[in-house]
PDB file with one MODEL, atoms N, CA, C and O in Angstrom:
MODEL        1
ATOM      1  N   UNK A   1     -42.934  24.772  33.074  1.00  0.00           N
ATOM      2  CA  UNK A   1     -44.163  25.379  33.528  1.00  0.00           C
ATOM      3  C   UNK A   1     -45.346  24.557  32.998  1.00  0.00           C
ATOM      4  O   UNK A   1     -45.336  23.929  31.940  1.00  0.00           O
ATOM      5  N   UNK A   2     -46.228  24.628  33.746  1.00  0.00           N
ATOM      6  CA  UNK A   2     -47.634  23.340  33.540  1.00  0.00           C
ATOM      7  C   UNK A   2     -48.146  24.459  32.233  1.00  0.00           C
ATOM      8  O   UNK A   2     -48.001  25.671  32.388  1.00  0.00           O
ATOM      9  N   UNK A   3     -48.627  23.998  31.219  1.00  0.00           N
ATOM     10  CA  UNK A   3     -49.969  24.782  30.525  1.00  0.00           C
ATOM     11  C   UNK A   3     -51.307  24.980  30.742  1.00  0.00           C
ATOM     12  O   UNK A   3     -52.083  25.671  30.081  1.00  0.00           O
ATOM     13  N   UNK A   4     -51.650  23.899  32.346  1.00  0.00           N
ATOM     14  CA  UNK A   4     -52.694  24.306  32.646  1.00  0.00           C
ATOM     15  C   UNK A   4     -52.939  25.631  33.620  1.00  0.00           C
ATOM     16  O   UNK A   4     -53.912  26.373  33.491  1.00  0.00           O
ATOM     17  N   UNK A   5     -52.011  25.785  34.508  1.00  0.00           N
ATOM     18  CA  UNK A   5     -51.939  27.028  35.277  1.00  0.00           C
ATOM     19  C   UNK A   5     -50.492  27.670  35.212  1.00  0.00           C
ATOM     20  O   UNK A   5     -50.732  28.800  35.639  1.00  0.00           O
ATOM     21  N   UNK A   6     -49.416  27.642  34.994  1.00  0.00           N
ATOM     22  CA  UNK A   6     -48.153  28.467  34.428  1.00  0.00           C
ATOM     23  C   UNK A   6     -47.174  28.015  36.263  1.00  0.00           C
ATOM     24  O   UNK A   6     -46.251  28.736  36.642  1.00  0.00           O
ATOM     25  N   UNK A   7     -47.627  26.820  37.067  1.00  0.00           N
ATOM     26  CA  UNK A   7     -46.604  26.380  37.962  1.00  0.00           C
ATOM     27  C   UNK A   7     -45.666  25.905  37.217  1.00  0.00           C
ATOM     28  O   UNK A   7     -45.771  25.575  36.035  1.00  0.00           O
ATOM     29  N   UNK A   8     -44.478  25.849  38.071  1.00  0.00           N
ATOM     30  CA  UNK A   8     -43.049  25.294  37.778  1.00  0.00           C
ATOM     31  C   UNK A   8     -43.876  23.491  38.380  1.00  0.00           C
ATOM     32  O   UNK A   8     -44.579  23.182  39.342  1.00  0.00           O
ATOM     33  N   UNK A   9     -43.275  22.691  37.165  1.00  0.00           N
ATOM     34  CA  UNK A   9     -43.737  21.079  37.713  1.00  0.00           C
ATOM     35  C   UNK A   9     -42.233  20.417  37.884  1.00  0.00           C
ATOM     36  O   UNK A   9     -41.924  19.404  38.512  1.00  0.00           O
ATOM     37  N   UNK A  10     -41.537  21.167  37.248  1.00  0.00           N
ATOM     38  CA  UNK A  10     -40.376  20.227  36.987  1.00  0.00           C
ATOM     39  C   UNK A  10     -39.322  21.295  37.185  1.00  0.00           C
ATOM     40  O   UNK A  10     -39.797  22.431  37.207  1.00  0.00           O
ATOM     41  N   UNK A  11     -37.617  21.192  37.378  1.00  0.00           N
ATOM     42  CA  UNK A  11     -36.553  21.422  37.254  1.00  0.00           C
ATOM     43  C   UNK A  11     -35.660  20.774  36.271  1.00  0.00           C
ATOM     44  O   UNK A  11     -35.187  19.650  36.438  1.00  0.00           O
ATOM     45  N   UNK A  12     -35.412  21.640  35.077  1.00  0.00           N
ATOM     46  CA  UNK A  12     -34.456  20.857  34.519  1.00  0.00           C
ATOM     47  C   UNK A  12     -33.285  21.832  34.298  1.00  0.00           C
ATOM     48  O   UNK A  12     -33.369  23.060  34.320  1.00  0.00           O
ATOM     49  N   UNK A  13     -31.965  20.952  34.038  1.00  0.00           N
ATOM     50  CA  UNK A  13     -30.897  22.040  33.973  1.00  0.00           C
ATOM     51  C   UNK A  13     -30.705  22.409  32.613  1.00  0.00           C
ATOM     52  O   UNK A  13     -31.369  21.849  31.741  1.00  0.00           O
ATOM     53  N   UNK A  14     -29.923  23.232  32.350  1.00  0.00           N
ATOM     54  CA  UNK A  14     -29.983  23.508  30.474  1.00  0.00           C
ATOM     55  C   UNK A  14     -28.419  23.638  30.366  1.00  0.00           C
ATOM     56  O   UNK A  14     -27.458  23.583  31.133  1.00  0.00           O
ATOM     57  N   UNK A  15     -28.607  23.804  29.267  1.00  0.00           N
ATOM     58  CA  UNK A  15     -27.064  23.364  29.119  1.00  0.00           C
ATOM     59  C   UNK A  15     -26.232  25.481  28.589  1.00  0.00           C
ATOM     60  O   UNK A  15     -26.805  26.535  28.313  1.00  0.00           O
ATOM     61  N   UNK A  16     -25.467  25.281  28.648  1.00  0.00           N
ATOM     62  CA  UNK A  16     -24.630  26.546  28.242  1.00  0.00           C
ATOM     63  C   UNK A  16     -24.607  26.825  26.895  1.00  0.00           C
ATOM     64  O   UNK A  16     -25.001  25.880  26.213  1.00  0.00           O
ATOM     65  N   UNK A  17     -24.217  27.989  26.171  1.00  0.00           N
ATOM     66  CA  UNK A  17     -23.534  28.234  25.657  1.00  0.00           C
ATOM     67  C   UNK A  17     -21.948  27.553  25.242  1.00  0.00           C
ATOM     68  O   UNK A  17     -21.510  27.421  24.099  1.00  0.00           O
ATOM     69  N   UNK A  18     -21.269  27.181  26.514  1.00  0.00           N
ATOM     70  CA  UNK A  18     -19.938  27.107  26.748  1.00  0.00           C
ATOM     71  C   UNK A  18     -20.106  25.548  26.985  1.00  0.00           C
ATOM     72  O   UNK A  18     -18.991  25.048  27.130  1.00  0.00           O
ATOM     73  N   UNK A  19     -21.170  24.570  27.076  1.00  0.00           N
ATOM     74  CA  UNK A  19     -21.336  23.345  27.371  1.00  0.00           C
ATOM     75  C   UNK A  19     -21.935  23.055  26.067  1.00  0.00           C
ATOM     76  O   UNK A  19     -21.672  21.873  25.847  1.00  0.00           O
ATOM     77  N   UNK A  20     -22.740  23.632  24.902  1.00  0.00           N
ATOM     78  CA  UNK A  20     -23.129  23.583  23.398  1.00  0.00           C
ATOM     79  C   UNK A  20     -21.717  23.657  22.778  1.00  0.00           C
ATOM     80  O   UNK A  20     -21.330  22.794  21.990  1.00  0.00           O
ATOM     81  N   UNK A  21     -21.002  24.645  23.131  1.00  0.00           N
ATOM     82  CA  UNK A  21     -19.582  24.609  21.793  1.00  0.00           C
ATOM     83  C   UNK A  21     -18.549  23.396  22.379  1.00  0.00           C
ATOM     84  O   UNK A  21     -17.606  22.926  21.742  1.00  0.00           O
ATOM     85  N   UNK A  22     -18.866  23.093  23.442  1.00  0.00           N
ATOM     86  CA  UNK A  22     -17.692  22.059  23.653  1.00  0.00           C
ATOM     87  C   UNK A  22     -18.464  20.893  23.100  1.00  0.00           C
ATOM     88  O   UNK A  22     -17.843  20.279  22.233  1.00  0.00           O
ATOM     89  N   UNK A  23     -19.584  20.464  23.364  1.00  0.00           N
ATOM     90  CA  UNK A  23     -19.861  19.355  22.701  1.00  0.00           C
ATOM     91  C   UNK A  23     -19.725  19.318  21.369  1.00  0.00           C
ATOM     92  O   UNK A  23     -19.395  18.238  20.879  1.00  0.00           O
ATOM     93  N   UNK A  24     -19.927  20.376  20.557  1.00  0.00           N
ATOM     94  CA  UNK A  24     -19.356  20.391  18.963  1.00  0.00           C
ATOM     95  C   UNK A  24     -18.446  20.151  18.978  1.00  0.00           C
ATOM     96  O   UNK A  24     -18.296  18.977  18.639  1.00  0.00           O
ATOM     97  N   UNK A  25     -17.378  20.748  19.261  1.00  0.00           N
ATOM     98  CA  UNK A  25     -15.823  20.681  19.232  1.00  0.00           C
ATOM     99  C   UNK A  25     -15.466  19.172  19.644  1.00  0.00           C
ATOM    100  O   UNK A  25     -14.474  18.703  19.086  1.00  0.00           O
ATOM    101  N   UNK A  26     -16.157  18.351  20.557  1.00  0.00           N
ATOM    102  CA  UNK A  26     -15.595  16.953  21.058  1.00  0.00           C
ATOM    103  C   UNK A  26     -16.147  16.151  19.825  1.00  0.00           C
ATOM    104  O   UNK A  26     -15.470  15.240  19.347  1.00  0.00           O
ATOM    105  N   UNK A  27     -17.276  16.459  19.351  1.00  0.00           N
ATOM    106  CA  UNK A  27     -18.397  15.796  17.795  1.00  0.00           C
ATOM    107  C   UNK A  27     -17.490  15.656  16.561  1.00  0.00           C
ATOM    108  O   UNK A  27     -17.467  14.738  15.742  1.00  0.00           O
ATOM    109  N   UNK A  28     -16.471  17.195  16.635  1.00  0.00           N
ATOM    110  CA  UNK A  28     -15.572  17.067  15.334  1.00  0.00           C
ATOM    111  C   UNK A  28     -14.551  16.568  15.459  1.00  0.00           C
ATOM    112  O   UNK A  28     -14.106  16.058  14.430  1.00  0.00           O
ATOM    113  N   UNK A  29     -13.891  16.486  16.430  1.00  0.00           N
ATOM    114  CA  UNK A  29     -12.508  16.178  17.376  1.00  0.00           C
ATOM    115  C   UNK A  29     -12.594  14.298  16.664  1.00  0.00           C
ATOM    116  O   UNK A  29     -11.619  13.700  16.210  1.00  0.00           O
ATOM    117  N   UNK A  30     -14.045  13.721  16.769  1.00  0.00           N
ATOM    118  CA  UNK A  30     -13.950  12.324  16.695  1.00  0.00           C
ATOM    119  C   UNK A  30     -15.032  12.166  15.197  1.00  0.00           C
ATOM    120  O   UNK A  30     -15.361  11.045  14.810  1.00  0.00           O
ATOM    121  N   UNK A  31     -15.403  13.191  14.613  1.00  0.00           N
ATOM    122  CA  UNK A  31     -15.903  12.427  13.541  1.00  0.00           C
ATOM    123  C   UNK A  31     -15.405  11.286  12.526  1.00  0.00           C
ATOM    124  O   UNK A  31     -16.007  10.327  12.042  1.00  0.00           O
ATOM    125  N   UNK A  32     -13.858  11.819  12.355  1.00  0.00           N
ATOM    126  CA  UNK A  32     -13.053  10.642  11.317  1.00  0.00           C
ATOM    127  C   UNK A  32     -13.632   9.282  12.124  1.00  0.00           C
ATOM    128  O   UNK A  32     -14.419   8.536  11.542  1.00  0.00           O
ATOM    129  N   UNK A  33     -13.284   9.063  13.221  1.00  0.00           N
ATOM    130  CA  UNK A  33     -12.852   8.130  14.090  1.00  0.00           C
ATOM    131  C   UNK A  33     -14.358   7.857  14.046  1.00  0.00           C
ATOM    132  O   UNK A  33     -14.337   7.057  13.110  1.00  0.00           O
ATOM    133  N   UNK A  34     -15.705   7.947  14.398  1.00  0.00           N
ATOM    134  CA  UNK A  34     -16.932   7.623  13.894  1.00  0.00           C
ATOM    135  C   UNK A  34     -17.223   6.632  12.481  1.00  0.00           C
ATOM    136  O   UNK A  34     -17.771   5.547  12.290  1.00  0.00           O
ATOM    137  N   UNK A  35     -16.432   7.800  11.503  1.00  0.00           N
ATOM    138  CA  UNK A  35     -16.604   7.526   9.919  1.00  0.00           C
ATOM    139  C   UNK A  35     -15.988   6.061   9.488  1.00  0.00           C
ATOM    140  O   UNK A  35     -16.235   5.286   8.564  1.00  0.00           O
ATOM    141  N   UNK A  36     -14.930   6.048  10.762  1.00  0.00           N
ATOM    142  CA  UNK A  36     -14.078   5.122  10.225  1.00  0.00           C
ATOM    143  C   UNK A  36     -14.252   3.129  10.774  1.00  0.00           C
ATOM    144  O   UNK A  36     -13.657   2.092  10.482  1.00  0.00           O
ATOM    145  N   UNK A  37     -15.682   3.603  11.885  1.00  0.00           N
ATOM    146  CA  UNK A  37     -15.724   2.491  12.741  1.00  0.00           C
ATOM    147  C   UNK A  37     -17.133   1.627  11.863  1.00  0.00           C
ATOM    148  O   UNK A  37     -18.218   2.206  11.830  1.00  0.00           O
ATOM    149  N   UNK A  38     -16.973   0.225  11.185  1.00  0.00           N
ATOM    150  CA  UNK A  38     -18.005  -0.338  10.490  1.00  0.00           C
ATOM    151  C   UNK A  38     -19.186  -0.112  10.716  1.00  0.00           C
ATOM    152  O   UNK A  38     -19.608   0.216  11.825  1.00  0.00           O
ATOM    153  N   UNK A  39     -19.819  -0.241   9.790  1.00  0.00           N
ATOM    154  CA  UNK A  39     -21.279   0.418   9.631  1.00  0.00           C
ATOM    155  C   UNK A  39     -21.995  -1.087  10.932  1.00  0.00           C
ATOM    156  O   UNK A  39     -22.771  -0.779  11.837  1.00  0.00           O
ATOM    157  N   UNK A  40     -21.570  -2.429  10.741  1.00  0.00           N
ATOM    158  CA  UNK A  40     -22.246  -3.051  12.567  1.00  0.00           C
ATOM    159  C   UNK A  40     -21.960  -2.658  13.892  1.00  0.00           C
ATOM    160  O   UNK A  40     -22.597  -3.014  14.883  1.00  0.00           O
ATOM    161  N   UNK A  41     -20.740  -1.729  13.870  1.00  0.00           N
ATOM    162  CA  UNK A  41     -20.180  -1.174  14.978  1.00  0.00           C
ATOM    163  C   UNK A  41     -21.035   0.088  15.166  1.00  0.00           C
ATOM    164  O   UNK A  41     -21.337   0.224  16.352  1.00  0.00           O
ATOM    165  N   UNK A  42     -21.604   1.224  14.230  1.00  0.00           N
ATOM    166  CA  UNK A  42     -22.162   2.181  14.496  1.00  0.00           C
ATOM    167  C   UNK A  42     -23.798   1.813  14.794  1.00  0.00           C
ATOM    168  O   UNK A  42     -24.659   2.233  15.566  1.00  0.00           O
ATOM    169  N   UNK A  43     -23.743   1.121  14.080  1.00  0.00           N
ATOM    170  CA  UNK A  43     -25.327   0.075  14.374  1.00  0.00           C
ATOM    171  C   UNK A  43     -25.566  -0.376  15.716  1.00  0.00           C
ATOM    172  O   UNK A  43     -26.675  -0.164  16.207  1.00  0.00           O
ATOM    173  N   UNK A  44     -24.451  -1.121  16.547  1.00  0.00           N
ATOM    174  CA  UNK A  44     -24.530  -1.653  17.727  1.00  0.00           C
ATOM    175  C   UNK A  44     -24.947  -0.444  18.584  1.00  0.00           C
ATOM    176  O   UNK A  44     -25.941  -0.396  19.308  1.00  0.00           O
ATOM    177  N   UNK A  45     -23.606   0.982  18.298  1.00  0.00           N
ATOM    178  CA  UNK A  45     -23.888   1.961  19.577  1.00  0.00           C
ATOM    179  C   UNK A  45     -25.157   2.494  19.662  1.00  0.00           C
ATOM    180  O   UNK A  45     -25.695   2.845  20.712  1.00  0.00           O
ATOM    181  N   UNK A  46     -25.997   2.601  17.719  1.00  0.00           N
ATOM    182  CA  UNK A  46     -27.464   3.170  17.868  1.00  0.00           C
ATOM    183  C   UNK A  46     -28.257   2.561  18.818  1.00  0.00           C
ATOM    184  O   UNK A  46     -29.063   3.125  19.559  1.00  0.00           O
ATOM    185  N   UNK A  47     -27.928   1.090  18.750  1.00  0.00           N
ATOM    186  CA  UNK A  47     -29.099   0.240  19.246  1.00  0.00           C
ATOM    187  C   UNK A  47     -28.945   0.345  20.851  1.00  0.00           C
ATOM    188  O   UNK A  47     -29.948   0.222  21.554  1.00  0.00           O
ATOM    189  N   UNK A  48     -27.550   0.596  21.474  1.00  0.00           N
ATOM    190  CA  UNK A  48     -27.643   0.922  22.350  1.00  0.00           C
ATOM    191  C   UNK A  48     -28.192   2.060  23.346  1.00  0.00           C
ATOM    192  O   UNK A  48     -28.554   1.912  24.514  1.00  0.00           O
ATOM    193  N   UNK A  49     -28.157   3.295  22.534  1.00  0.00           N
ATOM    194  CA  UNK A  49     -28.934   4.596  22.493  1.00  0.00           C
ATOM    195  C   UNK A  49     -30.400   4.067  22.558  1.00  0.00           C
ATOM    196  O   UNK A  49     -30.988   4.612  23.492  1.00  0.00           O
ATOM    197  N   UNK A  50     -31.133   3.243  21.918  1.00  0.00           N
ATOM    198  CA  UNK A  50     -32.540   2.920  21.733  1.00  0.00           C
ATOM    199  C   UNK A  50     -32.812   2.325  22.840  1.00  0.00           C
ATOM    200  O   UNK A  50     -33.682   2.816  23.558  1.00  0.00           O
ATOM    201  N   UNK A  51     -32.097   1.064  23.260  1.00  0.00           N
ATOM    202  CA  UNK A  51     -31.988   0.937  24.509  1.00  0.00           C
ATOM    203  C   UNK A  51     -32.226   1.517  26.115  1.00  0.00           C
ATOM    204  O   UNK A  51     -33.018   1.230  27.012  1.00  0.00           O
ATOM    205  N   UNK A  52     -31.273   2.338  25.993  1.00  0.00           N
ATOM    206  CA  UNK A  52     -30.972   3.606  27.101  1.00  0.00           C
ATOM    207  C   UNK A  52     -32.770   4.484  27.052  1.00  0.00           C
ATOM    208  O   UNK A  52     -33.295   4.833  28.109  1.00  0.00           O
ATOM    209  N   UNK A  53     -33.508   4.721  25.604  1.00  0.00           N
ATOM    210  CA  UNK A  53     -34.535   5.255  25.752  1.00  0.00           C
ATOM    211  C   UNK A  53     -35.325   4.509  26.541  1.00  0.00           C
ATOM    212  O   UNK A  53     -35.954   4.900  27.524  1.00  0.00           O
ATOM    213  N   UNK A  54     -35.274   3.298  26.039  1.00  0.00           N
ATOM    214  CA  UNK A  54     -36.393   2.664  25.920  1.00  0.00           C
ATOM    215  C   UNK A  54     -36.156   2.365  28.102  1.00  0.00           C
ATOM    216  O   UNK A  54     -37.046   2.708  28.880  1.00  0.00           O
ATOM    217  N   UNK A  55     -35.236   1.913  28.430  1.00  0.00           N
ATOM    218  CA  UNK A  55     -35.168   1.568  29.991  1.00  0.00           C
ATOM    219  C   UNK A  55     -35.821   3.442  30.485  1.00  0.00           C
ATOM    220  O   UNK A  55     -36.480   3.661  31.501  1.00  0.00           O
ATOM    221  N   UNK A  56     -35.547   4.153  29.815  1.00  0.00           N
ATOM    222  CA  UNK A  56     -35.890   5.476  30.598  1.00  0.00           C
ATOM    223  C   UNK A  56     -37.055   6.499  30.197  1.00  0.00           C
ATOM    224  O   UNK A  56     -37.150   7.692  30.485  1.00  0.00           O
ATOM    225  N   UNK A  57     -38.146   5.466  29.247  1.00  0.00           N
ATOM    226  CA  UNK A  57     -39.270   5.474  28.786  1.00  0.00           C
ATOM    227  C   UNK A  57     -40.101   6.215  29.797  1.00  0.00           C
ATOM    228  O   UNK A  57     -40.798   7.045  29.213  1.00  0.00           O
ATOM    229  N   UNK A  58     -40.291   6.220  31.167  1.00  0.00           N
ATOM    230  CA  UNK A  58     -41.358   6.537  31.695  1.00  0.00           C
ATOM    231  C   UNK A  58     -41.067   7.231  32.420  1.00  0.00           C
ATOM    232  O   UNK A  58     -41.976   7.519  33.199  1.00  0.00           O
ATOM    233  N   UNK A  59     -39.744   7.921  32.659  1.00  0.00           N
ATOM    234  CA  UNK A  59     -38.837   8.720  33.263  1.00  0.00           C
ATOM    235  C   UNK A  59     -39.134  10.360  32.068  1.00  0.00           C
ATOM    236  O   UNK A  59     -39.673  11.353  32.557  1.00  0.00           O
ATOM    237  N   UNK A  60     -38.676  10.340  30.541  1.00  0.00           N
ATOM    238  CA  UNK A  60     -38.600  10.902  30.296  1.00  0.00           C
ATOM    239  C   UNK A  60     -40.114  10.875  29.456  1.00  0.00           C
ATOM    240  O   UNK A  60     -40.462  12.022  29.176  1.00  0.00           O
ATOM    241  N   UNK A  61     -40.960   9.955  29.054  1.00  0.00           N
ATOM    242  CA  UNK A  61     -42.142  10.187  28.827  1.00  0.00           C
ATOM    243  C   UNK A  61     -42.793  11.787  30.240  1.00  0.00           C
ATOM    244  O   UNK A  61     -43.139  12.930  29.943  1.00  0.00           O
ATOM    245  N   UNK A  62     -42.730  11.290  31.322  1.00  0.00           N
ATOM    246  CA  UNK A  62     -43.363  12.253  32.256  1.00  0.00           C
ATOM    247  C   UNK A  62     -42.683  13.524  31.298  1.00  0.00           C
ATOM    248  O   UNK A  62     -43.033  14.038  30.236  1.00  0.00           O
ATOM    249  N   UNK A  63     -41.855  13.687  31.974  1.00  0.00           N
ATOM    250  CA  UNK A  63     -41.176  14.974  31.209  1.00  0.00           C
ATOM    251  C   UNK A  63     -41.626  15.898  30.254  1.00  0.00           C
ATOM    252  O   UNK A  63     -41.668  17.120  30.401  1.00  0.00           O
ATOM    253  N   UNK A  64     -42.141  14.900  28.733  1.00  0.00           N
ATOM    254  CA  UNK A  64     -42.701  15.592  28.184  1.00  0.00           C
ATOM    255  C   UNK A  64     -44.000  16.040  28.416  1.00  0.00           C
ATOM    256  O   UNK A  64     -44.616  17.092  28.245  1.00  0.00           O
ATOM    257  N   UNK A  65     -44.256  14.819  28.900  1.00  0.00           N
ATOM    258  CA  UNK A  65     -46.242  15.071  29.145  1.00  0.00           C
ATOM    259  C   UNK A  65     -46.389  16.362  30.306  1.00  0.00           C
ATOM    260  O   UNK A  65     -47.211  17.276  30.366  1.00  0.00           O
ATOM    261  N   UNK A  66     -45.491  16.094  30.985  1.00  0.00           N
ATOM    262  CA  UNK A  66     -45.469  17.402  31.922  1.00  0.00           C
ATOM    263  C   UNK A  66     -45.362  18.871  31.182  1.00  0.00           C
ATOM    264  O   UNK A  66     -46.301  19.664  31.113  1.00  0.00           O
ATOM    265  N   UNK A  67     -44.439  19.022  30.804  1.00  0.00           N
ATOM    266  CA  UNK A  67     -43.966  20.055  29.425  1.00  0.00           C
ATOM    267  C   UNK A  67     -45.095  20.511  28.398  1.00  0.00           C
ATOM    268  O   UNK A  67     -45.365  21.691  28.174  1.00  0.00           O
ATOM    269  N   UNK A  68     -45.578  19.663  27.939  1.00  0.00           N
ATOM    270  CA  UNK A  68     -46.497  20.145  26.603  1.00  0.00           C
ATOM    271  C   UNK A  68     -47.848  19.732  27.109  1.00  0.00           C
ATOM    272  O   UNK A  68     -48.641  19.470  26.204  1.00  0.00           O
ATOM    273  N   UNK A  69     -48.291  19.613  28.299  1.00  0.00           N
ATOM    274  CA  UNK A  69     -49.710  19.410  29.003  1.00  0.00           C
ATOM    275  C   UNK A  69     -50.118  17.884  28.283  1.00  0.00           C
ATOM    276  O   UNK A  69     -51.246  17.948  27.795  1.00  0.00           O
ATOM    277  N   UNK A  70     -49.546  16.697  28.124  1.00  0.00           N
ATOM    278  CA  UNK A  70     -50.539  15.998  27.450  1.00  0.00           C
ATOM    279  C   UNK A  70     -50.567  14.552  28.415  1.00  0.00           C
ATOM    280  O   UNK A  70     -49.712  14.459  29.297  1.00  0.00           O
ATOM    281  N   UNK A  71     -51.195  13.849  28.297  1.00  0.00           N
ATOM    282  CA  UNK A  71     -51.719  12.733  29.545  1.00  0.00           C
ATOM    283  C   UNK A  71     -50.127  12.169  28.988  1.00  0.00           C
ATOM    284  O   UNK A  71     -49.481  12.628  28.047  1.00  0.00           O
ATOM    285  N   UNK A  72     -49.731  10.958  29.964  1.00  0.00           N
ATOM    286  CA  UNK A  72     -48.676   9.998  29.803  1.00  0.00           C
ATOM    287  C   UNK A  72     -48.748   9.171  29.271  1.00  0.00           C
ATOM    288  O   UNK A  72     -47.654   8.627  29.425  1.00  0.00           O
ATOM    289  N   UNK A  73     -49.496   8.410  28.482  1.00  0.00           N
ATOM    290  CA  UNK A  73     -49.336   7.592  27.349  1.00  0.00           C
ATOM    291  C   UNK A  73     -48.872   8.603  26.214  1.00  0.00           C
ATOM    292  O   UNK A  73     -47.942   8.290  25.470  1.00  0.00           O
ATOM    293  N   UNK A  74     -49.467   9.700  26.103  1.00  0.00           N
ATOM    294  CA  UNK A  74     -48.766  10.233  24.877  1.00  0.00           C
ATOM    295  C   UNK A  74     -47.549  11.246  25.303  1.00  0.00           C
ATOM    296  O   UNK A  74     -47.264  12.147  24.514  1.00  0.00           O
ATOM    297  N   UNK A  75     -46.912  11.134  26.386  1.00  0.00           N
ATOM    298  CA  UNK A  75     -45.414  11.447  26.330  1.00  0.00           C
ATOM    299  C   UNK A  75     -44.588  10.247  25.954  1.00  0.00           C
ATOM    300  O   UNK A  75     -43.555  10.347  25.292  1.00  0.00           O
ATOM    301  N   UNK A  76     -45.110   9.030  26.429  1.00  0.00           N
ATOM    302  CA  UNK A  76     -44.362   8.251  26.560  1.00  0.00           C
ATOM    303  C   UNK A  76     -43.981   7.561  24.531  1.00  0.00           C
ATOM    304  O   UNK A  76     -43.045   7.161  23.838  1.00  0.00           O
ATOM    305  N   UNK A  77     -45.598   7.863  24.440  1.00  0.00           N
ATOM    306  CA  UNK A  77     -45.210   7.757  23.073  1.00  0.00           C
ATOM    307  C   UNK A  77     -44.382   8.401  22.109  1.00  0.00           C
ATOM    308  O   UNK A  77     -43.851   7.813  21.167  1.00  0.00           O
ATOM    309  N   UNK A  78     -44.258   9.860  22.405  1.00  0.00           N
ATOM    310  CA  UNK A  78     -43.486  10.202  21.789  1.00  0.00           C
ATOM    311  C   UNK A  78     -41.850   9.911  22.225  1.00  0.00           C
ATOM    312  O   UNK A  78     -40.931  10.092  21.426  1.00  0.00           O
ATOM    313  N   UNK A  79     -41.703   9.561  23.248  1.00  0.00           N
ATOM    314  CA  UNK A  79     -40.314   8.644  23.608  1.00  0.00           C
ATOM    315  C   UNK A  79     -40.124   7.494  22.707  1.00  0.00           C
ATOM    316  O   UNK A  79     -39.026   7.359  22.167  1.00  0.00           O
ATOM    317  N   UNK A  80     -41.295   6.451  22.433  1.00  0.00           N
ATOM    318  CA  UNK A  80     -41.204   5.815  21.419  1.00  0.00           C
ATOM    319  C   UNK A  80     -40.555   5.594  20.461  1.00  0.00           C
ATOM    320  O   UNK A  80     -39.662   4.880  20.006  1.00  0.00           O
ATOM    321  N   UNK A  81     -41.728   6.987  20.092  1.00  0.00           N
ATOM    322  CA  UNK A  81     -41.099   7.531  18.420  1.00  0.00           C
ATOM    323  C   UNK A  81     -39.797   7.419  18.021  1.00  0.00           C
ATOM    324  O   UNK A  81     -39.418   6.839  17.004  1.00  0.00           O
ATOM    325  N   UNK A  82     -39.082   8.003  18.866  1.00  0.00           N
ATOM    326  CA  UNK A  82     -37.674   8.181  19.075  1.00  0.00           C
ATOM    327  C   UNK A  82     -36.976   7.196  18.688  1.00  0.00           C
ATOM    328  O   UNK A  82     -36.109   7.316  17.822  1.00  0.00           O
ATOM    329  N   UNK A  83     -37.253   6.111  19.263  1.00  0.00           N
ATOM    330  CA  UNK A  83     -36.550   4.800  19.189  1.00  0.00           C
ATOM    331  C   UNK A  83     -37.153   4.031  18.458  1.00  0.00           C
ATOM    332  O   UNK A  83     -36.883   2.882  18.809  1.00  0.00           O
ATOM    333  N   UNK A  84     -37.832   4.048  17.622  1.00  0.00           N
ATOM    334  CA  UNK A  84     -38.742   2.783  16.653  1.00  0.00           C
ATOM    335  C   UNK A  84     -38.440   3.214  14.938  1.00  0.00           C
ATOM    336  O   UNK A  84     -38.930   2.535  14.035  1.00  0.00           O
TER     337      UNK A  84
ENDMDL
END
């Protein structure tokens, strides 16, 4: 919903209950297997995650700026944040 007048701007889907406990359960299922992969190997997948933000910077910048009313440089910044 916009904060300037209370329209719907966006559709997003949310996730479950039943789509929250399975992702825990898959999180613990592989933590050893995380714990156990070298600290350049867990490094690589972060950087890849930073990555993935950073190509979808202005995709999910809107998003927020849409969300919390604020112009698009400062959604996008806080996408940034994320990754820096």
């Amino acid at each position: 919903m916009s904060p300037h007048d209370n329209s719907q701007n966006l559709l997003v889907k949310h996730a479950t209950v039943q789509d929250y406990e399975s992702c825990i359960l898959n999180m613990q299922k592989h933590q050893n297997m995380w714990a156990s992969l070298p600290a350049p190997a867990r490094g690589d997948i972060v950087r890849q995650i930073g990555e993935a933000l950073r190509a979808n910077k202005a995709a999910l910048g809107k998003i927020i700026s849409l969300e919390m009313g604020k112009i698009l440089s400062e959604g996008e910044g806080e996408v940034r944040n994320i990754y820096s």
